[in-house]
C-alpha positions in Angstrom: 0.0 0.0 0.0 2.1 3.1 -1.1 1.5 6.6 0.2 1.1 9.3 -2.0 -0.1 12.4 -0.2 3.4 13.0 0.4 5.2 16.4 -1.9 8.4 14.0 -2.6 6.4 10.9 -3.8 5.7 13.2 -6.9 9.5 12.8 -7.8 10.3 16.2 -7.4 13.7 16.9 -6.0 13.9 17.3 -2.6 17.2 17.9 0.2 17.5 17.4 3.9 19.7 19.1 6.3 23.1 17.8 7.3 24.2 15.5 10.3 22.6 17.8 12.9 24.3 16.0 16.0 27.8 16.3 14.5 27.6 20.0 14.0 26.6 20.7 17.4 28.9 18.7 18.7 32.1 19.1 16.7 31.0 22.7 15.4 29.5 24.7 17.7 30.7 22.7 21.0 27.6 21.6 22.6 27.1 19.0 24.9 25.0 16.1 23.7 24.6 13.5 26.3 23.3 10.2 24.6 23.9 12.3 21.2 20.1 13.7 22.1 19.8 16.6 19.9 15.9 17.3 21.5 18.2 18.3 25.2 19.0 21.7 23.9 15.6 22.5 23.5 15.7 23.9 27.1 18.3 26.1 25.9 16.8 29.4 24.5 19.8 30.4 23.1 20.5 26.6 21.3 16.7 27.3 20.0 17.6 30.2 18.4 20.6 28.6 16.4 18.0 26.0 15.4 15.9 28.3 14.0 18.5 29.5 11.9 20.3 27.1 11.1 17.2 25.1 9.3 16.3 28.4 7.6 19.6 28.7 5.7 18.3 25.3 4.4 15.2 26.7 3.4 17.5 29.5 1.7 19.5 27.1 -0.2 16.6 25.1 -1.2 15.2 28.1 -2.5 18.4 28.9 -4.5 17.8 25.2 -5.9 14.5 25.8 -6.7 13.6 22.0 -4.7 11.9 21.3 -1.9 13.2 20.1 1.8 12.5 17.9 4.7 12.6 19.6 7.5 13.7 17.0 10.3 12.6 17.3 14.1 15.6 17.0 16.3 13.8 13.9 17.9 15.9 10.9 16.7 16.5 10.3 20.7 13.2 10.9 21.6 11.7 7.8 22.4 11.0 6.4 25.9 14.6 4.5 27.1 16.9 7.6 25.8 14.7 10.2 27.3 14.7 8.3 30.7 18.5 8.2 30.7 18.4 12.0 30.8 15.9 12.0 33.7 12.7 13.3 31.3 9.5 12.4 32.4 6.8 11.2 30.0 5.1 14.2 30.3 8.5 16.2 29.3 9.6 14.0 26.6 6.0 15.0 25.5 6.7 18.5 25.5 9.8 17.9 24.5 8.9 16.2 20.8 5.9 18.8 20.5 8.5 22.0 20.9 11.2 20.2 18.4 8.2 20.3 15.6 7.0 23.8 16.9 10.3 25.6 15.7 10.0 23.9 12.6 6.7 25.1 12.3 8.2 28.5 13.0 10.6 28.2 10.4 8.3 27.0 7.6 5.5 30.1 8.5 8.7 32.4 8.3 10.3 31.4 5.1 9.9 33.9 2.1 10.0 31.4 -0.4 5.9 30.3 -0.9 7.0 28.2 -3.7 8.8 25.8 -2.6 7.4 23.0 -0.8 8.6 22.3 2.8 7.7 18.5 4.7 8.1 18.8 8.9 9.1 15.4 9.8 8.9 13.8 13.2 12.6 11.5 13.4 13.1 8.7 15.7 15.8 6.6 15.9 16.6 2.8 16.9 16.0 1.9 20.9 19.5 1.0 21.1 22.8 2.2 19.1 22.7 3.0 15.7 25.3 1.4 14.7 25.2 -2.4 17.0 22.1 -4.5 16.8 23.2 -5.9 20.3 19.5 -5.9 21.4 16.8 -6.9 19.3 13.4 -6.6 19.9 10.6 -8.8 17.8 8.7 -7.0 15.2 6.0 -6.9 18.1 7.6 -5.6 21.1 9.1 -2.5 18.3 5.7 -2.0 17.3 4.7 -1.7 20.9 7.8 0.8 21.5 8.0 3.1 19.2 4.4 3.5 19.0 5.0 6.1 22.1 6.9 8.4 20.5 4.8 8.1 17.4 1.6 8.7 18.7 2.8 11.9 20.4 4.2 12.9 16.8 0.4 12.5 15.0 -0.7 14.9 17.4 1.6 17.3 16.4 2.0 19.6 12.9 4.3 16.4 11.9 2.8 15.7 7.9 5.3 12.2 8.1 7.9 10.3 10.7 11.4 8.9 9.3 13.0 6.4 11.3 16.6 6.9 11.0 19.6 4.4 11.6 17.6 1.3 12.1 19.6 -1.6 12.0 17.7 -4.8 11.9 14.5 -5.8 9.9 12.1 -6.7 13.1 12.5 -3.1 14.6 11.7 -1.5 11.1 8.2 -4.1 11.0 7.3 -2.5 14.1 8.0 1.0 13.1 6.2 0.9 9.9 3.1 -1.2 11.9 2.9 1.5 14.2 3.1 4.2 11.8 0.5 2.9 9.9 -1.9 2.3 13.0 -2.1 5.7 14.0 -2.2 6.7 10.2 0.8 9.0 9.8 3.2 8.6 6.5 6.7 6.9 7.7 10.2 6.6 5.3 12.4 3.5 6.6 15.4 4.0 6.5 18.3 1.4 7.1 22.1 1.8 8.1 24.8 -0.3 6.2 28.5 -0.9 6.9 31.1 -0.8 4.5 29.9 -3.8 2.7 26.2 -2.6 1.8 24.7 -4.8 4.4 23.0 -4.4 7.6 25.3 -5.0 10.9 23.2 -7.9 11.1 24.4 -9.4 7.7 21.2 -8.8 6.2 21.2 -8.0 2.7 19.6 -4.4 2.0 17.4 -5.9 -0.8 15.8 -8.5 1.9 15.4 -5.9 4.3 13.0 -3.9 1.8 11.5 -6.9 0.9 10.8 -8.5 4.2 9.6 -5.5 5.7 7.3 -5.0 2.4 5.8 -8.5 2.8 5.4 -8.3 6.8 3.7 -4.7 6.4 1.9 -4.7 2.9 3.9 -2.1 1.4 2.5 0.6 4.0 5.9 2.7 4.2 5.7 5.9 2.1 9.2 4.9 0.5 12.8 3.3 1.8 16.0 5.1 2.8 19.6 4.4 3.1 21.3 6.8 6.1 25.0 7.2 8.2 26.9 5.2 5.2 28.7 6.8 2.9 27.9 6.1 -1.0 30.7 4.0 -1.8 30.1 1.6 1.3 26.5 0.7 -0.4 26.7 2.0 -4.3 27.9 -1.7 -5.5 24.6 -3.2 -3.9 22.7 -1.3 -5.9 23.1 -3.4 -9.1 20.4 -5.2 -10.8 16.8 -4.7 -11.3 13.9 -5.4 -8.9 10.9 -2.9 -7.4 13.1 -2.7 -4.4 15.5 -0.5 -5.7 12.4 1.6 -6.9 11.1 1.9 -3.2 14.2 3.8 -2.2 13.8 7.1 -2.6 16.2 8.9 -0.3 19.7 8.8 0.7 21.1 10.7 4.1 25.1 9.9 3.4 27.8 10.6 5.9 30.6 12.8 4.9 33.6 10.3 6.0 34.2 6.7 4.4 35.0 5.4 7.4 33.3 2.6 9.2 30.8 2.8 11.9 33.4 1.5 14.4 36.0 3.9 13.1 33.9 6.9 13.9 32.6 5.6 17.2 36.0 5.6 18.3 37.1 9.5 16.4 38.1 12.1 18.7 37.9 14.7 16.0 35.6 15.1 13.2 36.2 13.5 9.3 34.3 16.0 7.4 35.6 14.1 4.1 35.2 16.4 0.8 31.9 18.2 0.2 32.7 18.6 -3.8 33.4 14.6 -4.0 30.1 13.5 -2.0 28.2 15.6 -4.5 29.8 13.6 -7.2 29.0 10.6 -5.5 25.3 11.3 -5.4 25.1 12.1 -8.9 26.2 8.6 -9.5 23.4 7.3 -7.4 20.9 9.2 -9.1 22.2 7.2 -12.0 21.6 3.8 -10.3 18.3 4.9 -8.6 15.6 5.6 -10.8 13.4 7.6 -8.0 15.9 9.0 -5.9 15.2 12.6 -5.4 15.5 13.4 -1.6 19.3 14.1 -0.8 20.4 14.9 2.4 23.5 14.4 4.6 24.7 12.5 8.3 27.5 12.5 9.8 29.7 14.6 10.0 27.7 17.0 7.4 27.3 20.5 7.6 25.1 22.8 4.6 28.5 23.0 3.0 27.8 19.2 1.8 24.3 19.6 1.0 25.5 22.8 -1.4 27.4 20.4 -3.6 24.7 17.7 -3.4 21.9 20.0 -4.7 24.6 21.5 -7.1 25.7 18.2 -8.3 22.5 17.1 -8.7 20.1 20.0 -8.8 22.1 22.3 -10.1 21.6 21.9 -14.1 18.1 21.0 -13.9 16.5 24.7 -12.1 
């Protein structure tokens, strides 16, 4: 069952900020315990930078004539995360209906009316992003993330994007409990450096399986925190999979997720060549059109995706 009251389901091109977590971190020098970018929320002053620094997204998308997603800082909003940091239910409440707030705020305020601009509520795995060490059935994530989802459909949310998930049973019960409250949801699965799930799992057999075990309800697939060469071989071949994915959140370093959990300082990699390297998934991908970054990217990456890609075509 595919969505299609969604803007980028018309194949229009569409961008996403950068690795948000990384630039407050390694940029501006804030404090991010459990890498919870919803904490600085209590922060007036971080609020503020948020503001501005998705509306110099909604600039550049402007300049690209293409619309973007603009992405609640509520990948660690869900239940066991926000505990860690001593929020309450009712505060991790307040906390996920601010996060899409300011990004209502930011949409009202932008100049450009043309351009078409998607608030979406991100969550993020119950465990690390990066080691399936725990694994919940496709039942008990259903029963998990529905928290944080049913919070989301009561706010100005239009879709949800689950980010960094892992394993195949925890995206079942994301896209079951999506589609129970009724609100769109992209899937979108982390690879290592040889295209496949940490599990092992193929990225083709995690499409399918979640396809089968949900009847198609995801909006569309996405590939996030890998960089394009770790997954671009995997991509070969034919098959209404490779259809289904229509966006691609790349990191900005070729390392491995085990390299970068261990990085003191942050690999920024080269802006001009990741553009490049999006242009050649664009090649691979027939219906690829939202382009974004993770880790360790910064607008200065997304510049030189939209120009590699965007740039001839507005």
């Amino acid at each position: 069952m595919y969505r299609n009251d969604l803007p980028q389901l018309s194949g229009k091109p569409f961008l996403t900020d950068g690795g948000i977590e990384t630039v407050l971190v390694f940029q501006q020098g804030i404090e991010l315990p459990c890498f919870a970018a919803f904490d600085v929320l209590k922060n007036q002053n971080h609020c503020a930078w948020l503001r501005q620094y998705f509306l110099d997204f909604v600039d550049l998308a402007s300049h690209f004539n293409v619309g973007l997603i603009l992405e609640a800082v509520t990948w660690r909003a869900s239940k066991d995360w926000a505990q860690q940091l001593g929020y309450s239910d009712i505060e991790l409440s307040h906390a996920i209906h601010k996060a899409v707030s300011l990004l209502e705020e930011v949409r009202n305020s932008s100049k450009n009316k043309d351009i078409d601009l998607v608030i979406s509520g991100c969550l993020g795995p119950r465990g690390d992003g990066y080691n399936p060490a725990y694994c919940m059935s496709a039942d008990q994530a259903e029963d998990y993330h529905s928290h944080q989802i049913g919070i989301l459909k009561d706010t100005a949310a239009d879709m949800v994007t689950a980010l960094t998930l892992n394993y195949i049973d925890e995206a079942v019960g994301v896209a079951r409990a999506a589609e129970a409250v009724g609100i769109p949801v992209a899937i979108s699965f982390t690879v290592e450096t040889d295209g496949n799930l940490p599990t092992g799992d193929s990225l083709q057999s995690a499409i399918e399986i979640v396809e089968e075990q949900t009847n198609g309800s995801p909006a569309y697939y996405m590939v996030n925190c890998a960089h394009p060469t770790h997954f671009f071989s995997v991509l070969e071949g034919q098959g209404e999979w490779l259809n289904r994915i229509r966006g691609v959140r790349a990191n900005a370093s070729r390392c491995s997720h085990e390299e970068l959990d261990n990085a003191t300082e942050l690999d920024a990699g080269d802006p001009h060549d990741l553009g490049k390297q999006f242009k050649q998934l664009r090649s691979k991908l027939n219906n690829l059109n939202v382009l974004g970054g993770c880790c360790g990217t910064d607008i200065r990456h997304i510049g030189e995706i939209a120009k590699a890609c965007f740039g001839n075509n507005n």
